[in-house]
N, C-alpha and C positions, 0 to 999 in steps of 0.2 A: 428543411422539410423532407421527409423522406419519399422513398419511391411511389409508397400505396397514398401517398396524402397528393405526388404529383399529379397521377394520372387521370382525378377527377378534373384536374383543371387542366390538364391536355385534350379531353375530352371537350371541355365547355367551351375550348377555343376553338377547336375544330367544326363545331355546333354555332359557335357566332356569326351574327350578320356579317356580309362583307364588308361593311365599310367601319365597322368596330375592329374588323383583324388587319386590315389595309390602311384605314386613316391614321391620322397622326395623333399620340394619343396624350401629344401637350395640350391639343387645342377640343377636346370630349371635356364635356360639361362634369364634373364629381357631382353625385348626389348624397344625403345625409336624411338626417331624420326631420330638419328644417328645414331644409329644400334645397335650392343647387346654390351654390356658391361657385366664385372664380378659382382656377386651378393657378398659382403661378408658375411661370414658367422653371422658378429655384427647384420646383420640387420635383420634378423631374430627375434631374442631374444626378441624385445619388443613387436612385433607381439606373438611371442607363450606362452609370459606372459599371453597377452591378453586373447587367447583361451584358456591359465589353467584356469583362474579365472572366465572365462561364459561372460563378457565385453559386450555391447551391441556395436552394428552395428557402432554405430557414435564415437562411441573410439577408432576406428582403424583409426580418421584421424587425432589421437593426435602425434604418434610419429612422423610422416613429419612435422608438423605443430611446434615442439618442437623442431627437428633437423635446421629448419629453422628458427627458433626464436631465436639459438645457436651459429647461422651462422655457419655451419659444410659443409664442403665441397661436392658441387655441385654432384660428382659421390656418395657418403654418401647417398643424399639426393635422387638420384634416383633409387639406390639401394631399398631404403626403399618403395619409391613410388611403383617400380615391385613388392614387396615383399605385399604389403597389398591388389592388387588384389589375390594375392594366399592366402592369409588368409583370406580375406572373403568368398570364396571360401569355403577353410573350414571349416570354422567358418559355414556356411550355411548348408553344408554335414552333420556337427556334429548336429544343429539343427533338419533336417531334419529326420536322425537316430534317433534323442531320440524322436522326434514328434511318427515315426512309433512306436518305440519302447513302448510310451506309450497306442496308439493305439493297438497293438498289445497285451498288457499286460490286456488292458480296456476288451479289446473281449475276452484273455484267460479266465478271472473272472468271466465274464458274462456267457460264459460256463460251466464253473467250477458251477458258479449258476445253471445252469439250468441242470447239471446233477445230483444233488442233490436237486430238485425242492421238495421243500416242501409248498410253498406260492405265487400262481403265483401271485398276486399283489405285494410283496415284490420283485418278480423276474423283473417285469414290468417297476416296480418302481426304480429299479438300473438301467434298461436299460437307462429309458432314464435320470438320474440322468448324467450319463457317456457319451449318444451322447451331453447332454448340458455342460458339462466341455470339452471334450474334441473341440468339434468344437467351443467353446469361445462364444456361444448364450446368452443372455437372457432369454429365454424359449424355453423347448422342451416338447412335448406333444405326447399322440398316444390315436388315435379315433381306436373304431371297428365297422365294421357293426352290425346292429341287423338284423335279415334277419326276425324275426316275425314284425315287424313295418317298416320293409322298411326303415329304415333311417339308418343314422350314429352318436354314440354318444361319448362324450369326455368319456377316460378309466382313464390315468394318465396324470396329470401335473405336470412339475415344472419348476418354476421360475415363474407361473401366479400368478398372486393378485387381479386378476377382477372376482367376483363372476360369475358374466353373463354368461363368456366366458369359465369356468370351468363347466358349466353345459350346454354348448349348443346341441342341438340336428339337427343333417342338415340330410334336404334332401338325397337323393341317387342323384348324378351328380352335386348338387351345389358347390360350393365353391374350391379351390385348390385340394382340397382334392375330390372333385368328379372327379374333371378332372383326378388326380393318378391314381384314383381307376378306370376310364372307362377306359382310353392309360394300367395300370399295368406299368408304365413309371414313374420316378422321374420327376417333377417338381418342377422350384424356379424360386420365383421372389423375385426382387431389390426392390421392391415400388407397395405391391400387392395392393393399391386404385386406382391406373394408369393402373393397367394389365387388358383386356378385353378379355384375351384367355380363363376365364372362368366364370362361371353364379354369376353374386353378389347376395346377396341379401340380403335386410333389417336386416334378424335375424343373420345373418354370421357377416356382415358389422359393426354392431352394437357391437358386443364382442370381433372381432379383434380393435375396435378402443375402447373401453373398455379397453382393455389390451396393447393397444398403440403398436401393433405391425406393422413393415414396411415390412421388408426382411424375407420371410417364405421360406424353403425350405422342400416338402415330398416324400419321398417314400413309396415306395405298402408292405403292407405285406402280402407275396405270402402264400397259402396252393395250393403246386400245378401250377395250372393252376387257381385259383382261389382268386382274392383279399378281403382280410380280415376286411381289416384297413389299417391306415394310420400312417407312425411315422414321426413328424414335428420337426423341428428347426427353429428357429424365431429371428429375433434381431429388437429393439426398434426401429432402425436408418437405414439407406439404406444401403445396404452390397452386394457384389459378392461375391457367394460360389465358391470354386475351386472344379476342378473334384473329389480330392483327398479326400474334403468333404463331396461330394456325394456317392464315393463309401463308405467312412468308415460309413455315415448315413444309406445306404445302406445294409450292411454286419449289424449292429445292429438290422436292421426291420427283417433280416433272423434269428435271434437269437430268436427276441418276436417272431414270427410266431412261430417257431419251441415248444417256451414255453407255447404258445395258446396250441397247436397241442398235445403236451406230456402234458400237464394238461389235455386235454380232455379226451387223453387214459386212463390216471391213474384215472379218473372219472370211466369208463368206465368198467374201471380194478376192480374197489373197487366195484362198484356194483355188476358185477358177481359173487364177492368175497364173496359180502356180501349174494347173493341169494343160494350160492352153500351154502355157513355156512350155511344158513338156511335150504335149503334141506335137508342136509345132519343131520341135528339136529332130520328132521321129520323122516327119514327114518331109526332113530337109537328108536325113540322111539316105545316101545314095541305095539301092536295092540289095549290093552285096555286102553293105553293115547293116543294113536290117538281119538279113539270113543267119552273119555272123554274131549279131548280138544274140541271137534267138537260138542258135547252140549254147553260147554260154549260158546265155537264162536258165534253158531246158536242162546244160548239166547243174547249175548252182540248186536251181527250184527240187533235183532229186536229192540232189544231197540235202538241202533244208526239209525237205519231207521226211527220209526216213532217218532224219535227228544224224547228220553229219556233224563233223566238228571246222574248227579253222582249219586246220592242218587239213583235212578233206578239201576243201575250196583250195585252198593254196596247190594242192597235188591235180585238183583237176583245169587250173587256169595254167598249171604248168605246162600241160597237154595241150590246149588251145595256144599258148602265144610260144610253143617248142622253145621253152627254157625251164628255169629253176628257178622257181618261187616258193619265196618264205614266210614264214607270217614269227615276226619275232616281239617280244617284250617293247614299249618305249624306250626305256632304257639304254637297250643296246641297240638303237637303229642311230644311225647320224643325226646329231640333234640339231642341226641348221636345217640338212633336208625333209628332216619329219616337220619342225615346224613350216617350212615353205608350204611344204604340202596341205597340213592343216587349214592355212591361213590361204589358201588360195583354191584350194578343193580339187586339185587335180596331184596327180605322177609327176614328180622332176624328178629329172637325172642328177646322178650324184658319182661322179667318174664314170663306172665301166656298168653302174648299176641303174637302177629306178626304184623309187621308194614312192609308196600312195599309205597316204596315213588312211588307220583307223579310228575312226574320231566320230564322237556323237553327242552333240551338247556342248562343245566345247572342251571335251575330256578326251584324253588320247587315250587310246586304247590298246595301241598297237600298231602296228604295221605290215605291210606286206611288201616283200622286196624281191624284185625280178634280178638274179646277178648275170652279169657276164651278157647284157646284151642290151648295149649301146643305141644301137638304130632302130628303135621302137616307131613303129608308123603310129600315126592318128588313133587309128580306128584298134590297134593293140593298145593302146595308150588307156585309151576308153575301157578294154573290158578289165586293163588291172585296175581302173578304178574303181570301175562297178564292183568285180570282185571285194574290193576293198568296202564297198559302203554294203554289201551282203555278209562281212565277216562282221563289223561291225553290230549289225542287226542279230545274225548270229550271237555274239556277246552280250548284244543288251537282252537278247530275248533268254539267253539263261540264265544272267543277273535277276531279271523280271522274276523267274520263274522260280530261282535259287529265293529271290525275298519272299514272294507270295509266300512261297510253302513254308518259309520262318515266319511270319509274320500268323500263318492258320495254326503252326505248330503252338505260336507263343498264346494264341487266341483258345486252345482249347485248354492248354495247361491253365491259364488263366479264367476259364472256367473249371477244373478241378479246383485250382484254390480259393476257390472264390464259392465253391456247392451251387453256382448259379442255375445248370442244366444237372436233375437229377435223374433224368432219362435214363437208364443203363442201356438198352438197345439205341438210342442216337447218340449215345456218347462211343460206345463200340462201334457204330458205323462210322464217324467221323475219327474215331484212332485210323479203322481200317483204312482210311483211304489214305492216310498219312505211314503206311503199313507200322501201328505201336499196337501194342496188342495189349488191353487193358488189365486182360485175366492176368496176363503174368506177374510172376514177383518183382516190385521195382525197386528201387533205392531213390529217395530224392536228396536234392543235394544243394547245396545253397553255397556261392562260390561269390568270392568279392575280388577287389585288388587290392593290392598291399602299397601300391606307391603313392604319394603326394603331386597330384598334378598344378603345375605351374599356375593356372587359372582355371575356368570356368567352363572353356570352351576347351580346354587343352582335357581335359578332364571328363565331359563328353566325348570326345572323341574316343579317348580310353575307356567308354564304357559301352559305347556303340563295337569298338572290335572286339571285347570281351562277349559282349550278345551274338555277333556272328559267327564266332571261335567256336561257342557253346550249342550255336544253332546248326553249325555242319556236324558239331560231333554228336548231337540229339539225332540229325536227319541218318548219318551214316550207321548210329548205333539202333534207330528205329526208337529211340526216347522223344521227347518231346523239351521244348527252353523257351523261356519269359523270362524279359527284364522287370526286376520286383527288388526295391527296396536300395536303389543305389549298386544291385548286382544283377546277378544272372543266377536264375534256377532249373535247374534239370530234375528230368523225373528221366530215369536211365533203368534200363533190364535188368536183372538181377541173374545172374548166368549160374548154374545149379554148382559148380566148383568154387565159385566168387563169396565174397564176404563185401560187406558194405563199407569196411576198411578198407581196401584195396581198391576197389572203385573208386571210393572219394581220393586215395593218392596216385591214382592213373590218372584222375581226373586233373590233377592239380597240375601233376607234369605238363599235361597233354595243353591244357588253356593256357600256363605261361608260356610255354613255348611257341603255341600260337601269337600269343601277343607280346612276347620278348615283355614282359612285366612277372612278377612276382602275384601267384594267382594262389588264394586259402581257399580248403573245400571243407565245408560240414557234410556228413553224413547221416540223414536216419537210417531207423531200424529198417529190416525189409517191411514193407507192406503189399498188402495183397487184396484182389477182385476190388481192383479201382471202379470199377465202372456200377457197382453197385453198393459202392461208400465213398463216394467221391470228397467226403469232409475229410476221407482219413490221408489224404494228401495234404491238406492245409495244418494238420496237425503234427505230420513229417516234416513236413517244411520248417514249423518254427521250432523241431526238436535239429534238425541241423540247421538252424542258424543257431541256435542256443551252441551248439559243437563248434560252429565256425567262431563265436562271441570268445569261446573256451579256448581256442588255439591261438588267438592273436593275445589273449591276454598273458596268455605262457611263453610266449614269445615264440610260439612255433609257427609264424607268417611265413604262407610259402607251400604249405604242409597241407594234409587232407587225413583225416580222421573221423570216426565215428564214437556213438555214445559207451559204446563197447569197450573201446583204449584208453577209459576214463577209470575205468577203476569203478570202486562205490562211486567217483563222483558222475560217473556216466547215470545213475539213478536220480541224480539232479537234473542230467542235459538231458535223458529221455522223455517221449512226450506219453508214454503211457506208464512210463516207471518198472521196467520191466522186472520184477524184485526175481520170477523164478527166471529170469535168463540169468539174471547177476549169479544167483546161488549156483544154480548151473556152469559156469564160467568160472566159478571160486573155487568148492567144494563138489561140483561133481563126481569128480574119479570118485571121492570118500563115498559119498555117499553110494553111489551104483554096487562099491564092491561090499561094502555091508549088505546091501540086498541081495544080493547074491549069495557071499556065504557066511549070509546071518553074522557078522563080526560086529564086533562094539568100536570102531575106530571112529564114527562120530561123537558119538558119549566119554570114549577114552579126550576126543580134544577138547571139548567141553571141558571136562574135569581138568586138565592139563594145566589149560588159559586159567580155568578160575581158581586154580593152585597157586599160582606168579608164575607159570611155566616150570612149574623143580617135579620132577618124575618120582622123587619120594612123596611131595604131601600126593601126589597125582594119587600114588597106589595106595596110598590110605583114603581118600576120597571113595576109589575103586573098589578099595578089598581085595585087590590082587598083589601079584609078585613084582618088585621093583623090574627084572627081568623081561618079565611080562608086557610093563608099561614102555620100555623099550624096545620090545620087538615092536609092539605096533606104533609106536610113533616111525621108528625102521621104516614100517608098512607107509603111512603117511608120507614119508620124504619121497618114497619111489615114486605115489602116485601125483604128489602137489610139486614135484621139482624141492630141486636143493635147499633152494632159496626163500623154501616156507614158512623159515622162520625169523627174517630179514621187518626190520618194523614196520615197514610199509606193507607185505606181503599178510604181516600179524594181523594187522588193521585191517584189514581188508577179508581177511577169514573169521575173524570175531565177528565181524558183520555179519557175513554170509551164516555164522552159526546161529545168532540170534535169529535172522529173519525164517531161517528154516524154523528154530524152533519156534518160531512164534505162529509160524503158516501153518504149526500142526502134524509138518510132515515129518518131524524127528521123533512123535509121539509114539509109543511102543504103548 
């Protein structure tokens, strides 16, 4: 029997009298269409087989079916017939109980979790591990509000495998889940692309069908009177939840609430904790370390105000504890006494010296080292370390400051490429604060790595230093870098002696050596007044990745070029096709010095090429003196170089002769 044909009769046992679900169900009267007859007790026995051994639903219609196959005698046969409504019955009971019962067990653990809460994501992450097993989902999920953005964002998944939809970010009131959280009411739907009781929208719609989800079911997690978040169930296929699965989803969202709630306090807790410890530190120490900590503060706080460095801190606790202190590399500090230090949060002595790590998070940072003075008291002891956890903060707070500002830089290049913000005045404001100055000519440049990394992870990493490499030399050059496409993209100045060759292999030197890797650069053309064609950056871009596709294929990995150093075939990597730069680039000298003084040496090469190149048929072509056709070809070699007439150089002027003529401009 299957699941949906069970549960009517789990229902009708749960609905039965008591002493039909409790008595003994050899000794219940069978009834038929003739009236009651005696049950024997045989018929029983292949039934309560059944229910020892767990037997699914459709097995209980084996022994009628086998008794009848037997031919066994009619009252036999309807004995057994009475007898398998009472064993479904409890066969349904007994399911029923162990469903609760493992329900029951799911919730005690989950408890038992959260009263020993040490990880509230690990706590989170069971919950809903246990409402997606026990309610038989595909995926369960729980969103929380952020009340500083006004929306709602996914917390934990599982059973999701769609990037999208694990990172979605909704509205307050859009989707299932807004409707929860406004009602503080469970909702579920059978077929949520068909359901209109709540607000769809594009970016919701998008990651539930991403994730192939049909039948969602949520409930509120309550603080109070107050909704939190949302804890979901989902199944691939159209599904009806029962009550029974709403409260037990239910009673789960009151467990995470409660673990929100008690992770906050013990937030909350530890801080006090931590600020009494430190009171209480202050007010133990004697009147002349107070005085003397409160110089060093007073010098460390001027130096961190008007933007000091380490080496600043280190030169002014020199002066405080009259020695010589260093702030050096992890590297080069003694590596027993820097870890000591780390690992115990104060200054040890390490011979003649004292070493107090810089450390934050667990990551060394550095060190500062007192040398040459042994007999450090207490209370000096104390300010190299303070010093040390103020250098420290120092380094995190430029790091901080070093990413934010790559991270805004990567954020508006990626709105250029993307034409997202078409503002030109807030797109010029937001260059200026990054000082890039939009009006100018730029180069964009599309930069990859050339090596084969070990794994996956080995391989990120190499693409993360590649994006910082890119991001100090955008910050330093006033360009702007986003990681885009497996690389890093810069959009760089274009400096009025510069060419967009030379850029892209300054660039290339510059990134590999940054990252000791093997770094290709594309170049586009210059492009100009970014901030009021912000498309025309997304379309530099993919003309130097076309450049950068071009150089690893020629084997020039490593290298940095432009659509320029392609020859005609740069009129393939270009993204606008630039036909009159090529001309210009080929045939210019010819051409400017005919305009000049009125000469035939474009129409002398025409005629030349369409001769097979022989200076006889040329002057007959011409009508001129075989002489003649050699002084100006003469004239041609001074202004095209030697090598004008080398086959590749041929090809490449044929071209440029056609396109001229065809543009109109060789028309006399």
């Amino acid at each position: 029997m299957s699941r949906d044909h069970a549960q009517p009769a789990e229902r009708a046992a749960a609905h039965a009298p008591a002493e039909d679900r409790s008595g003994d169900a050899a000794q219940a009267p069978a009834h038929d269409g003739a009236g009651a007859a005696p049950v024997p007790g045989s018929a029983e026995a292949p039934f309560l087989e059944l229910l020892a051994r767990g037997a699914s639903a459709d097995a209980y219609e084996q022994p009628v079916l086998i008794a009848r196959a037997e031919g066994r005698p009619a009252q036999e046969i309807a004995a057994l017939e009475a007898v398998r409504p009472l064993a479904l019955r409890v066969r349904s009971e007994l399911e029923g109980r162990r469903r609760r019962e493992a329900e029951l067990s799911a919730l005690f653990e989950t408890a038992h979790d959260l009263a020993g809460l040490r990880d509230l994501d690990a706590v989170l992450q069971a919950i809903v591990q246990r409402a997606r097993s026990l309610l038989g989902t595909d995926v369960a999920y729980l969103s929380l509000n952020d009340p500083a953005r006004g929306d709602t964002y996914m917390r934990v998944t599982e059973g999701s495998v769609a990037a999208r939809f694990q990172q979605l970010r909704l509205g307050m009131g859009e989707g299932l889940g807004g409707l929860v959280a406004q009602t503080a009411r469970p909702y579920v739907t059978d077929d949520y692309f068909k359901d209109d009781r709540f607000q769809h929208t594009l970016t919701i719609d998008s990651g539930v069908r991403d994730e192939g989800l049909v039948a969602i079911l949520g409930v509120p997690l309550m603080l109070g009177p107050h909704v939190i978040g949302v804890l979901f169930a989902a199944d691939r296929r159209a599904r009806v939840f029962e009550r029974e699965q709403i409260a037990l989803l239910g009673s789960f969202a009151a467990l995470a609430a409660a673990a929100i709630d008690t992770a906050n306090l013990l937030t909350e807790t530890r801080s006090a904790l931590a600020d009494l410890e430190h009171a209480n530190e202050i007010i133990r120490d004697r009147s002349g370390v107070i005085e003397r900590a409160s110089d060093v503060h007073d010098r460390l706080a001027e130096l961190v105000l008007r933007g000091g460095g380490v080496h600043d801190v280190a030169a002014a606790v020199s002066e405080v504890l009259d020695g010589t202190v260093e702030f050096t590399e992890a590297t080069a500090a003694p590596a027993e006494a820097l870890e000591a230090s780390r690992a115990d949060g104060h200054a040890v002595r390490h011979a003649e010296d004292w070493i107090a790590a810089v450390a934050a998070g667990g990551e060394l940072l550095g060190a500062l080292v007192l040398r040459g003075h042994p007999g450090l008291d207490p209370v000096d002891q104390r300010t190299l370390e303070r010093a040390a956890m103020v250098t420290s903060l120092l380094l995190l707070a430029r790091r901080s400051a070093a990413e934010a500002e790559q991270r805004v830089r990567g954020e508006l290049l990626d709105d250029l490429l993307d034409a997202r913000d078409r503002d030109p005045r807030l797109l010029r404001e937001r260059a200026s604060r990054l000082r890039a100055d939009l009006d100018a000519t730029h180069v964009v440049l599309a930069a990859r790595l050339d090596g084969t990394a070990a794994d996956a992870d080995q391989e990120a990493v190499a693409r993360r230093r590649l994006w910082s490499a890119a991001s100090h030399l955008a910050a330093t050059r006033h360009g702007l870098a986003a990681s885009r496409d497996g690389g890093t993209v810069l959009l760089l100045p274009l400096e009025p002696c510069d060419t967009a060759t030379e850029v892209a292999r300054r660039t290339a030197r510059h990134l590999g050596t940054a990252v000791h890797d093997s770094v290709t650069v594309g170049a586009s053309a210059p492009v100009e007044d970014l901030a009021a064609h912000p498309e025309a950056v997304a379309a530099a871009y993919e003309e130097g990745r076309r450049c950068l596709d071009a150089l690893r294929l020629l084997g020039r990995s490593g290298d940095g070029a432009a659509a320029e150093d392609f020859g005609f075939l740069g009129l393939l990597l270009a993204g606008d096709r630039d036909i009159a730069g090529f001309v210009e680039r080929t045939i210019g000298p010819v051409v400017a010095y005919d305009e000049r003084r009125g000469t035939d040496l474009v129409r002398t090469l025409d005629a030349y090429f369409g001769s097979g190149m022989s200076p006889v048929h040329t002057k007959d072509a011409l009508h001129v003196h075989v002489n003649t056709v050699a002084q100006r070809l003469e004239r041609v070699g001074r202004l095209l170089g030697d090598d004008w007439q080398h086959p590749a150089r041929v090809l490449e002027i044929q071209l440029a002769l056609r396109l001229h003529r065809l543009s109109g401009a060789g028309q006399r």
